[in-house]
PDB file with one MODEL, atoms N, CA, C and O in Angstrom:
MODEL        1
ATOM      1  N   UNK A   1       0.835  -1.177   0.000  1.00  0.00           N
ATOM      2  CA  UNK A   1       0.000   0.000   0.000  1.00  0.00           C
ATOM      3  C   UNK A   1       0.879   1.240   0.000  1.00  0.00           C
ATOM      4  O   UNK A   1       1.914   1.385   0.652  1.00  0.00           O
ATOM      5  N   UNK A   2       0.413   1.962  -0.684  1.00  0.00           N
ATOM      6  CA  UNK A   2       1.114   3.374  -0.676  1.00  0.00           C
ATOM      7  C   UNK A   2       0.986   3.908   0.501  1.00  0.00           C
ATOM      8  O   UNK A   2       0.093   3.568   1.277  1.00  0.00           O
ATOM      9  N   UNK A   3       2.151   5.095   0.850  1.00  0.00           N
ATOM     10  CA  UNK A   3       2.332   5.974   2.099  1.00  0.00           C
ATOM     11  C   UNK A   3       2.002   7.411   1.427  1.00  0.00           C
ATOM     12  O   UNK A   3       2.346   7.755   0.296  1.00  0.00           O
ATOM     13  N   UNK A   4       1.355   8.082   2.244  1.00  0.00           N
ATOM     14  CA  UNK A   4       0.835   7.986   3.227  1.00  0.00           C
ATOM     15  C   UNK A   4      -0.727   7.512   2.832  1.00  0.00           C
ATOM     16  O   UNK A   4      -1.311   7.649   1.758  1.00  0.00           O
ATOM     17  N   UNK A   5      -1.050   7.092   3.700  1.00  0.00           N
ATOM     18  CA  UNK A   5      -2.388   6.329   3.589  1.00  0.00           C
ATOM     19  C   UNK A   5      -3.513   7.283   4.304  1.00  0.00           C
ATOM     20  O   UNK A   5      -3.301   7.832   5.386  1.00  0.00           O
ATOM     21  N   UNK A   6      -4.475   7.385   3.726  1.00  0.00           N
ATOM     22  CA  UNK A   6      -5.419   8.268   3.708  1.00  0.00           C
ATOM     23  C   UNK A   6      -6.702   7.713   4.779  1.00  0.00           C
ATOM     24  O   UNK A   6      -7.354   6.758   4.356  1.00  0.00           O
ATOM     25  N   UNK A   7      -7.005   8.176   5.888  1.00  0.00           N
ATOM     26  CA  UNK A   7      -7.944   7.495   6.434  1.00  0.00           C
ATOM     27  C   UNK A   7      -8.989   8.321   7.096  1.00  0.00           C
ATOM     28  O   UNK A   7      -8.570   9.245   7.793  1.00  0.00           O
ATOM     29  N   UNK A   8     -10.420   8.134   6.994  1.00  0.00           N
ATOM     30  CA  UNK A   8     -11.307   9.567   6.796  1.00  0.00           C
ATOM     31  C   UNK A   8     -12.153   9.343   8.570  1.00  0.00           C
ATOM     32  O   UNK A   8     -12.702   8.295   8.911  1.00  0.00           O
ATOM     33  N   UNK A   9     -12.079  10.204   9.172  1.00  0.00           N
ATOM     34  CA  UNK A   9     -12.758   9.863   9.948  1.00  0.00           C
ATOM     35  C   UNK A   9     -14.232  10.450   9.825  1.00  0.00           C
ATOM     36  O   UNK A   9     -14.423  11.659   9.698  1.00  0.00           O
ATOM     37  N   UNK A  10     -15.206   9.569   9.867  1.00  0.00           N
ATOM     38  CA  UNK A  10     -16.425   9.332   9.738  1.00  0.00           C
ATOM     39  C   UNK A  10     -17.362   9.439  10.915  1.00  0.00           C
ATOM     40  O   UNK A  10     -18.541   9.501  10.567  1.00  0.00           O
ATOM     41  N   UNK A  11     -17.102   9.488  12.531  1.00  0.00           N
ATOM     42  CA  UNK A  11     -18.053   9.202  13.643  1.00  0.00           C
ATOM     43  C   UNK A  11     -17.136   9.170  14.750  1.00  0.00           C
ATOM     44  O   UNK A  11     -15.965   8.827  14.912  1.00  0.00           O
ATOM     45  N   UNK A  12     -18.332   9.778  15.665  1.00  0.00           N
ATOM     46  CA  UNK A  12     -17.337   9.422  17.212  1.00  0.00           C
ATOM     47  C   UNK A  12     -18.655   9.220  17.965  1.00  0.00           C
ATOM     48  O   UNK A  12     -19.730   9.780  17.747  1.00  0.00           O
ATOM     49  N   UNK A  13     -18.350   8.293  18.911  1.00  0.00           N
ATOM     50  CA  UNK A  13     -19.198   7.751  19.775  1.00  0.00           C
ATOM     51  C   UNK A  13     -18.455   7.059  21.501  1.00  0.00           C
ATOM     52  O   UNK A  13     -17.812   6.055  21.807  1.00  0.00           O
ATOM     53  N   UNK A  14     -19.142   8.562  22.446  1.00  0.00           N
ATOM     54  CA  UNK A  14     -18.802   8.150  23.701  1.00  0.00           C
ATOM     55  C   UNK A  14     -17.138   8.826  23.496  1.00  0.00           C
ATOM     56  O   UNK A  14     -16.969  10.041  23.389  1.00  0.00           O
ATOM     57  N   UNK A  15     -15.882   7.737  23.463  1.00  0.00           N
ATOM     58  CA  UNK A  15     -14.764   7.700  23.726  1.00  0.00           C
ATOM     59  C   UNK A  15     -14.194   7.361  22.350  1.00  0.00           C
ATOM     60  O   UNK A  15     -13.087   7.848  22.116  1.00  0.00           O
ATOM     61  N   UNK A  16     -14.549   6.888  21.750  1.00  0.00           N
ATOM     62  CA  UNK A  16     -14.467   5.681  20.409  1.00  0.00           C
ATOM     63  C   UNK A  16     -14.468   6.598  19.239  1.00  0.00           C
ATOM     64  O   UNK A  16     -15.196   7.561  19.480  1.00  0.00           O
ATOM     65  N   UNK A  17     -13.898   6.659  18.009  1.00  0.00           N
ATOM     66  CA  UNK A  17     -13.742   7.334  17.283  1.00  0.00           C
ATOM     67  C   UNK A  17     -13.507   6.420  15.866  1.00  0.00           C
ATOM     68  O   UNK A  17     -12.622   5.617  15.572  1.00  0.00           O
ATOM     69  N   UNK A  18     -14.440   6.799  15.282  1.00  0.00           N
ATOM     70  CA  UNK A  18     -14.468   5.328  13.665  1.00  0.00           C
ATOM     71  C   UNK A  18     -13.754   6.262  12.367  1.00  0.00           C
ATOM     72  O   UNK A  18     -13.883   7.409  11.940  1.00  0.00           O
ATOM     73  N   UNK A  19     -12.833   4.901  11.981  1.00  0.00           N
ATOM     74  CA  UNK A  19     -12.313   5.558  11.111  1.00  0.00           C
ATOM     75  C   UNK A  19     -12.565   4.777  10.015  1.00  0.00           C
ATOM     76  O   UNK A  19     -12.816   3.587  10.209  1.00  0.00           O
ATOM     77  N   UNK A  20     -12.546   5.234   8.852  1.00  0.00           N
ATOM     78  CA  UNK A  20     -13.258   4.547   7.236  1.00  0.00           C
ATOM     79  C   UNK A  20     -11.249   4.027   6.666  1.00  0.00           C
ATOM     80  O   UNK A  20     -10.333   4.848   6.613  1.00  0.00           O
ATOM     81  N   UNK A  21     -11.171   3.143   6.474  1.00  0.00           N
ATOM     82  CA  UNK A  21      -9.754   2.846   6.412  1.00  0.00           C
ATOM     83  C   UNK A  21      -9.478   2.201   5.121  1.00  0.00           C
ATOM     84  O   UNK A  21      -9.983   1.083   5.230  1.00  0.00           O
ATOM     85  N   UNK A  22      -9.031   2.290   4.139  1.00  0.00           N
ATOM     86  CA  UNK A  22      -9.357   1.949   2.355  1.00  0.00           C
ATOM     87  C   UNK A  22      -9.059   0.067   2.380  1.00  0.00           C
ATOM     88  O   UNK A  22      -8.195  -0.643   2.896  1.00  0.00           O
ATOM     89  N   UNK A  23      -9.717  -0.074   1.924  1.00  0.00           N
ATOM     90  CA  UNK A  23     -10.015  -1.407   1.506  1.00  0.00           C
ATOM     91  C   UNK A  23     -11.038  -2.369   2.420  1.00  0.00           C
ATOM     92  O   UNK A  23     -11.266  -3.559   2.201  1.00  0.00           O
ATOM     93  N   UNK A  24     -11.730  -1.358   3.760  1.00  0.00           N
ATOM     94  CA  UNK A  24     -12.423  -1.856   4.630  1.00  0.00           C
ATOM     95  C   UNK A  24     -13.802  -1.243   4.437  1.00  0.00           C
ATOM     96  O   UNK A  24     -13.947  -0.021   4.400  1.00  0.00           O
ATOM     97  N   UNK A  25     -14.870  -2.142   4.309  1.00  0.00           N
ATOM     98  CA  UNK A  25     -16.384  -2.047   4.228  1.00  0.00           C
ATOM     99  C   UNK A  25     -16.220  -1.189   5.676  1.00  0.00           C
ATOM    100  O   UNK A  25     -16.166   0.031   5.516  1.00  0.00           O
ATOM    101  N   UNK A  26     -16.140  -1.630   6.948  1.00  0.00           N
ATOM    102  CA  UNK A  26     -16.342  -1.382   8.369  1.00  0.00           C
ATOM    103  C   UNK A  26     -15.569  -0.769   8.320  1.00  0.00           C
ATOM    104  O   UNK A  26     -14.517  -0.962   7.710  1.00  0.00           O
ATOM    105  N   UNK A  27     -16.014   0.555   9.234  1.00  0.00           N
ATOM    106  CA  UNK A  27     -15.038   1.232   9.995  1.00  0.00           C
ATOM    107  C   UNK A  27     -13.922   0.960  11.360  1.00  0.00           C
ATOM    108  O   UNK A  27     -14.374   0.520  12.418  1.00  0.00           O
ATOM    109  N   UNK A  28     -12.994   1.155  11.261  1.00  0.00           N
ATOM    110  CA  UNK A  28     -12.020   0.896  12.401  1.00  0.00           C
ATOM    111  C   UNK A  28     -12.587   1.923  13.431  1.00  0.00           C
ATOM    112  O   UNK A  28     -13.013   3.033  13.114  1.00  0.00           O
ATOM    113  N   UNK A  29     -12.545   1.441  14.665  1.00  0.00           N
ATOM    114  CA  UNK A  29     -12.718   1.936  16.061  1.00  0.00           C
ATOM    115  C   UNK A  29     -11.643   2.182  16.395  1.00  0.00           C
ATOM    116  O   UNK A  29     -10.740   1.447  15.995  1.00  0.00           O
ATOM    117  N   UNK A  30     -11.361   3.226  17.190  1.00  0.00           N
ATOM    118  CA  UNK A  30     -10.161   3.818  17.878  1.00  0.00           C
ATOM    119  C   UNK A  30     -10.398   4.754  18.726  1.00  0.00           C
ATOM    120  O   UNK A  30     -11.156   5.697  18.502  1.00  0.00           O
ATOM    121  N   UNK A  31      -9.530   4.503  20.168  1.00  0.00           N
ATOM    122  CA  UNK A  31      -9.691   5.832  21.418  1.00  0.00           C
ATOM    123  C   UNK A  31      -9.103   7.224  20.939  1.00  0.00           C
ATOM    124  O   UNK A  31      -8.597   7.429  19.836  1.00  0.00           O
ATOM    125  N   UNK A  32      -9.244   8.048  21.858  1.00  0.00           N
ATOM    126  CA  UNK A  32      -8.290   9.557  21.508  1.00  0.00           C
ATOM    127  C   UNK A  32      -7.213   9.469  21.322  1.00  0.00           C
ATOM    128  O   UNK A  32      -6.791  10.182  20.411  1.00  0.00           O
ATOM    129  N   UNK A  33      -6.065   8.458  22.152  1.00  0.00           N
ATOM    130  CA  UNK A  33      -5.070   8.104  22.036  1.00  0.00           C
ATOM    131  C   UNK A  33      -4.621   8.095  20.751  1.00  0.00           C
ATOM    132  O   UNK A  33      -4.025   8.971  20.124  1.00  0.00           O
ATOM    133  N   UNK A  34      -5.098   6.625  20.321  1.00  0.00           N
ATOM    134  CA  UNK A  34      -4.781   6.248  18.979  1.00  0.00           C
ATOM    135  C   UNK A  34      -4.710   7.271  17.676  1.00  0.00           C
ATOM    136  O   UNK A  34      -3.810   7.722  16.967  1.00  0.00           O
ATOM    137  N   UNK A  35      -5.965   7.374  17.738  1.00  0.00           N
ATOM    138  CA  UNK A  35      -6.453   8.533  16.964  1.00  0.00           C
ATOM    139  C   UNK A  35      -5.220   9.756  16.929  1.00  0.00           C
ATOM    140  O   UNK A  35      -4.984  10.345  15.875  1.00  0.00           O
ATOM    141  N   UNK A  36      -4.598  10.011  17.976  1.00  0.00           N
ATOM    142  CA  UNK A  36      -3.476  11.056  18.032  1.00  0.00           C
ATOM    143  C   UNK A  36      -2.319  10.475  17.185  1.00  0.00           C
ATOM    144  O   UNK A  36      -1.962  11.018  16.139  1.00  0.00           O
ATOM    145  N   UNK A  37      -1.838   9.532  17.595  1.00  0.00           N
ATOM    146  CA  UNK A  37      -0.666   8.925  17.170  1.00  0.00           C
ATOM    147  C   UNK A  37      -1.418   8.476  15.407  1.00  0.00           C
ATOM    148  O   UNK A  37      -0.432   7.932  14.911  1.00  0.00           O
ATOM    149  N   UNK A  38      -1.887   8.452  14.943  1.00  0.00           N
ATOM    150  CA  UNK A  38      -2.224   8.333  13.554  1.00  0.00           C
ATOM    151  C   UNK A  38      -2.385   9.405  12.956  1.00  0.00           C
ATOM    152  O   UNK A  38      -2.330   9.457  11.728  1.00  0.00           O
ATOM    153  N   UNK A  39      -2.642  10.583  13.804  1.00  0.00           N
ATOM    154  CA  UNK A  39      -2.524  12.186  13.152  1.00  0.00           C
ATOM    155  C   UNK A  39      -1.212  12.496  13.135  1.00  0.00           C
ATOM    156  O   UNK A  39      -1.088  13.236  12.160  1.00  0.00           O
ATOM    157  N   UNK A  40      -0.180  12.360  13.641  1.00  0.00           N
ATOM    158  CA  UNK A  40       0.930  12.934  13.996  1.00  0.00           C
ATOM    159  C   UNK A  40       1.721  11.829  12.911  1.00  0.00           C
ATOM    160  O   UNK A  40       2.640  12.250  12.208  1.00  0.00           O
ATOM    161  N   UNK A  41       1.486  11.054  12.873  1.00  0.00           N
ATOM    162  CA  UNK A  41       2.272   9.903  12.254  1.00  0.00           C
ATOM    163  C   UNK A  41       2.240  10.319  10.836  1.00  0.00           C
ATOM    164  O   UNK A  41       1.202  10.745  10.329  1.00  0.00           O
ATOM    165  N   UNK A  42       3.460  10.198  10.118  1.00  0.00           N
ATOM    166  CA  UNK A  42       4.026  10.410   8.871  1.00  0.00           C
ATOM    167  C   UNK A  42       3.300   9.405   7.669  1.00  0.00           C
ATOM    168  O   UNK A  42       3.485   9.522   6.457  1.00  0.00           O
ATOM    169  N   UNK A  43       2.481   8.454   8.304  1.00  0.00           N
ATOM    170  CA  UNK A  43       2.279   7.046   7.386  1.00  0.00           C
ATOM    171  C   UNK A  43       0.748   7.469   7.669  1.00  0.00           C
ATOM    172  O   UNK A  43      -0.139   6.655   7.927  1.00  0.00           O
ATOM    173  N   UNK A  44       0.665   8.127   7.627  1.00  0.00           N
ATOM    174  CA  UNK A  44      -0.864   8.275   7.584  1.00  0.00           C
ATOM    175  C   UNK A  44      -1.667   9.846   7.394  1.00  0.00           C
ATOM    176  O   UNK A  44      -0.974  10.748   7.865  1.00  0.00           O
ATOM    177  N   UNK A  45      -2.778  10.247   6.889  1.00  0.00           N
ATOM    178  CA  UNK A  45      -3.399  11.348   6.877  1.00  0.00           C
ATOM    179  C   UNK A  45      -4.675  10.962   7.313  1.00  0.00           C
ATOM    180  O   UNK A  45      -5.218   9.937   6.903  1.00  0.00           O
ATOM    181  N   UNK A  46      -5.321  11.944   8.349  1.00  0.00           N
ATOM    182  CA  UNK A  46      -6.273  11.568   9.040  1.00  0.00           C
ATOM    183  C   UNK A  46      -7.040  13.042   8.106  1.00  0.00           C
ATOM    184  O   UNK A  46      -6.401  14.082   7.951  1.00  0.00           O
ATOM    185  N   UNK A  47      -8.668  12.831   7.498  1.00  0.00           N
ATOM    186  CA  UNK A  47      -8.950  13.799   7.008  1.00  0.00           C
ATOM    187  C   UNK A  47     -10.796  13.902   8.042  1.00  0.00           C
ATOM    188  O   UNK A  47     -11.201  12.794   8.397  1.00  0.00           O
ATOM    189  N   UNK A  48     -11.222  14.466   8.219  1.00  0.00           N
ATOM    190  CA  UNK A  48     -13.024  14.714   8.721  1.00  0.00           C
ATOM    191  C   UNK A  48     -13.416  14.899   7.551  1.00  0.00           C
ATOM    192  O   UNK A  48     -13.080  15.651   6.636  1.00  0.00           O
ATOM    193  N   UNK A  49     -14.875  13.389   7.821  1.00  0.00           N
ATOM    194  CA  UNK A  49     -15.515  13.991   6.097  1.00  0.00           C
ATOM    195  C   UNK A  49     -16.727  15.259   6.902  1.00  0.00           C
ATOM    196  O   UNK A  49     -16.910  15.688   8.041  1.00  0.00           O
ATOM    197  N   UNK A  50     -17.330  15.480   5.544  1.00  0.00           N
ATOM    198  CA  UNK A  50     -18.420  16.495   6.075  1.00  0.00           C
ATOM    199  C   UNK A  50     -19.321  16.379   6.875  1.00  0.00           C
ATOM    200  O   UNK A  50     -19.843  17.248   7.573  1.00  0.00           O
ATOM    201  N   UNK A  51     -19.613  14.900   6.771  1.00  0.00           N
ATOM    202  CA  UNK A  51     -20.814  14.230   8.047  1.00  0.00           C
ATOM    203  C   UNK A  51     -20.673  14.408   9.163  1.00  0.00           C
ATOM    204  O   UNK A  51     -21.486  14.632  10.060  1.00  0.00           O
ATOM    205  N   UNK A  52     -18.939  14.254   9.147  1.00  0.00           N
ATOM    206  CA  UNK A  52     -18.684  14.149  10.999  1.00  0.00           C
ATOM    207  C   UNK A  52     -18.542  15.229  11.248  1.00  0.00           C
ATOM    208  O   UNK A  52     -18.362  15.294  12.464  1.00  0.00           O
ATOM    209  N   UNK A  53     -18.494  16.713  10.564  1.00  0.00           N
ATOM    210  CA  UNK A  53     -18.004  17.838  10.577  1.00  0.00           C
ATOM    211  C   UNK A  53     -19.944  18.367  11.081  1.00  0.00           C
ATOM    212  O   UNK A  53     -20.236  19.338  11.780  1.00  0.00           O
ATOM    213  N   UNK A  54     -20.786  17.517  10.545  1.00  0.00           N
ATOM    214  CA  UNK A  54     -21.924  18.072  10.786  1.00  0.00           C
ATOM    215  C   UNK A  54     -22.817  17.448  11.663  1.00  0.00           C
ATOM    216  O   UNK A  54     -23.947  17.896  11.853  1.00  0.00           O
ATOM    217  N   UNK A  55     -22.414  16.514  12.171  1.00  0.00           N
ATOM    218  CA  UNK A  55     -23.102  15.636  12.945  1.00  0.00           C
ATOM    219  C   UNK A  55     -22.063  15.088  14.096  1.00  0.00           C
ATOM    220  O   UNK A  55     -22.134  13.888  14.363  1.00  0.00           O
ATOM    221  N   UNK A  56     -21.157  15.854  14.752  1.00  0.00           N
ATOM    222  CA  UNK A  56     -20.366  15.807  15.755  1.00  0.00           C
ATOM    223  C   UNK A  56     -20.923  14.964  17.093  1.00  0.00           C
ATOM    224  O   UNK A  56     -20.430  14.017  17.707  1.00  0.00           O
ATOM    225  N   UNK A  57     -21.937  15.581  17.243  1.00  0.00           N
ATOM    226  CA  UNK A  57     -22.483  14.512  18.553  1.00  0.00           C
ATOM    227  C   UNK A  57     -23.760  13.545  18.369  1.00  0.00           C
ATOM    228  O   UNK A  57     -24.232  12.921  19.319  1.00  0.00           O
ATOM    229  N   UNK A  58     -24.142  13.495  17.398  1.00  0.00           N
ATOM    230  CA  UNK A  58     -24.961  12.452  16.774  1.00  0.00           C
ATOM    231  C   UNK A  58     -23.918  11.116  16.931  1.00  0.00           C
ATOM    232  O   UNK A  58     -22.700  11.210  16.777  1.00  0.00           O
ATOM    233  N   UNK A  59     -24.531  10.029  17.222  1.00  0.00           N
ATOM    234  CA  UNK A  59     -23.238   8.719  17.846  1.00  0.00           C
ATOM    235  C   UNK A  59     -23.207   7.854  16.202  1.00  0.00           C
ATOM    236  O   UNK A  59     -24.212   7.988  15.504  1.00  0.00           O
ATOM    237  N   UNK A  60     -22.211   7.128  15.743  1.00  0.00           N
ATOM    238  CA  UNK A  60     -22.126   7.217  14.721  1.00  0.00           C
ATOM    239  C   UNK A  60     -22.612   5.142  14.649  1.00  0.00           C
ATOM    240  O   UNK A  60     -22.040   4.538  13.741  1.00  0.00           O
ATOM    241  N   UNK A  61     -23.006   4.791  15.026  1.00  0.00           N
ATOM    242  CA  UNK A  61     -23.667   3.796  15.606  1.00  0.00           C
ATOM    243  C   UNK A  61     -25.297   4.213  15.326  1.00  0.00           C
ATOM    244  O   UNK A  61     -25.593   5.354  15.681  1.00  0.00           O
ATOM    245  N   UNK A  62     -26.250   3.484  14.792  1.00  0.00           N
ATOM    246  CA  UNK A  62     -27.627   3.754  14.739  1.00  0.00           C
ATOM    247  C   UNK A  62     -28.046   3.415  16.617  1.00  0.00           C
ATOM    248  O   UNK A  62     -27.211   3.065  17.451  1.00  0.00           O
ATOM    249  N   UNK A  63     -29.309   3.611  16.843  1.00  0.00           N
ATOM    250  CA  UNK A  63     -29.871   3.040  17.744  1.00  0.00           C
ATOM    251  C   UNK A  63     -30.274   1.643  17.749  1.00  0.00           C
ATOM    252  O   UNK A  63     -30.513   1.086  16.678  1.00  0.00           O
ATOM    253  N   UNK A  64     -30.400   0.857  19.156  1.00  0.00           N
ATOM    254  CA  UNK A  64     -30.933  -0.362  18.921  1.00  0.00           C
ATOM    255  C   UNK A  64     -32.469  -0.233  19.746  1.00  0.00           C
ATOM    256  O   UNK A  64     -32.861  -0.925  20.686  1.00  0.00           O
ATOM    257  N   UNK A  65     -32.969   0.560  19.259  1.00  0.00           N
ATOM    258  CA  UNK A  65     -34.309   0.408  20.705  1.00  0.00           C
ATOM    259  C   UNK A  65     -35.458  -0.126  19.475  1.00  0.00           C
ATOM    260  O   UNK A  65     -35.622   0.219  18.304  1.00  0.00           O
ATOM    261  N   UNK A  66     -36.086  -1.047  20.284  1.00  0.00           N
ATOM    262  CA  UNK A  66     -37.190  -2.024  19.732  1.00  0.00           C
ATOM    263  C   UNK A  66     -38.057  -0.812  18.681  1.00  0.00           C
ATOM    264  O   UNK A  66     -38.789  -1.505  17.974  1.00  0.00           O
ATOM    265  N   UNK A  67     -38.144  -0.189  18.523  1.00  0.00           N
ATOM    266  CA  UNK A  67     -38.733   0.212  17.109  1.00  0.00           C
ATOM    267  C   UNK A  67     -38.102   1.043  15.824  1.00  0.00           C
ATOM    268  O   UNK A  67     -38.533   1.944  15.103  1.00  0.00           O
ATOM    269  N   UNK A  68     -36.702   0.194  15.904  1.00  0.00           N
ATOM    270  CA  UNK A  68     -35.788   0.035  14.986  1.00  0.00           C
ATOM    271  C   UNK A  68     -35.474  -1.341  14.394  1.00  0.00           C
ATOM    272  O   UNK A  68     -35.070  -1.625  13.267  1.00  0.00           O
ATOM    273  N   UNK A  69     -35.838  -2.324  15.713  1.00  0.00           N
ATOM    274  CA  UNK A  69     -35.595  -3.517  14.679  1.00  0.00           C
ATOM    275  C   UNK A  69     -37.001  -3.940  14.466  1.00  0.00           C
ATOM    276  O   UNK A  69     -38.067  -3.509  14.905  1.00  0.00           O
ATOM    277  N   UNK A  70     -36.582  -5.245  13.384  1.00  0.00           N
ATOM    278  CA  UNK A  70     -37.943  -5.992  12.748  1.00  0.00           C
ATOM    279  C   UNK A  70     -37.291  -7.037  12.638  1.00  0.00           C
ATOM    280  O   UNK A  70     -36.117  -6.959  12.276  1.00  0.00           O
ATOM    281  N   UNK A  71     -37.907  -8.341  12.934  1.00  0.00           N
ATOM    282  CA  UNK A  71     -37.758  -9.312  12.628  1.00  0.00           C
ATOM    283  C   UNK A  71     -37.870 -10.268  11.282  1.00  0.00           C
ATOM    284  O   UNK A  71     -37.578 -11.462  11.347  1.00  0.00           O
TER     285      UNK A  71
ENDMDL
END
C-alpha cells in the first residue's frame, strides 16, 4: 500500500472514534489516544468527512431500541 495512507474519519461515539480505512467495508474503532498517534504519524493522513463535521455529537452507531428492529 502506498504511504501515506489516507484514512477519513467518519463518527465518534462516547470515547471511540471510527475511522473509514481503504479497503475496509467497516469502519475501524479507535480511542483519543490512537487517533493522536495516527494524526501525527508520517504514514498516515487523518482527514473529517463532512458528516462528521456536521453531525459531531450524533453517535455514529444507529440506535438499537425495539422500534428500529424488525424481525
Amino acid at each position: 500500500m502506498e504511504t501515506p495512507i489516507e484514512l477519513e474519519l467518519v463518527g465518534k461515539k462516547d470515547d471511540m472514534y471510527a475511522l473509514k480505512y481503504p479497503g475496509l467495508q467497516v469502519p475501524i474503532n479507535v480511542n483519543f489516544e490512537l487517533l493522536e498517534k495516527f494524526k501525527k504519524s508520517t504514514e498516515y493522513i487523518v482527514k473529517e468527512s463532512s458528516t462528521f463535521l456536521k453531525n459531531q455529537e450524533d453517535p455514529w452507531m444507529g440506535t438499537t431500541s425495539s422500534e428500529r428492529i424488525r424481525a
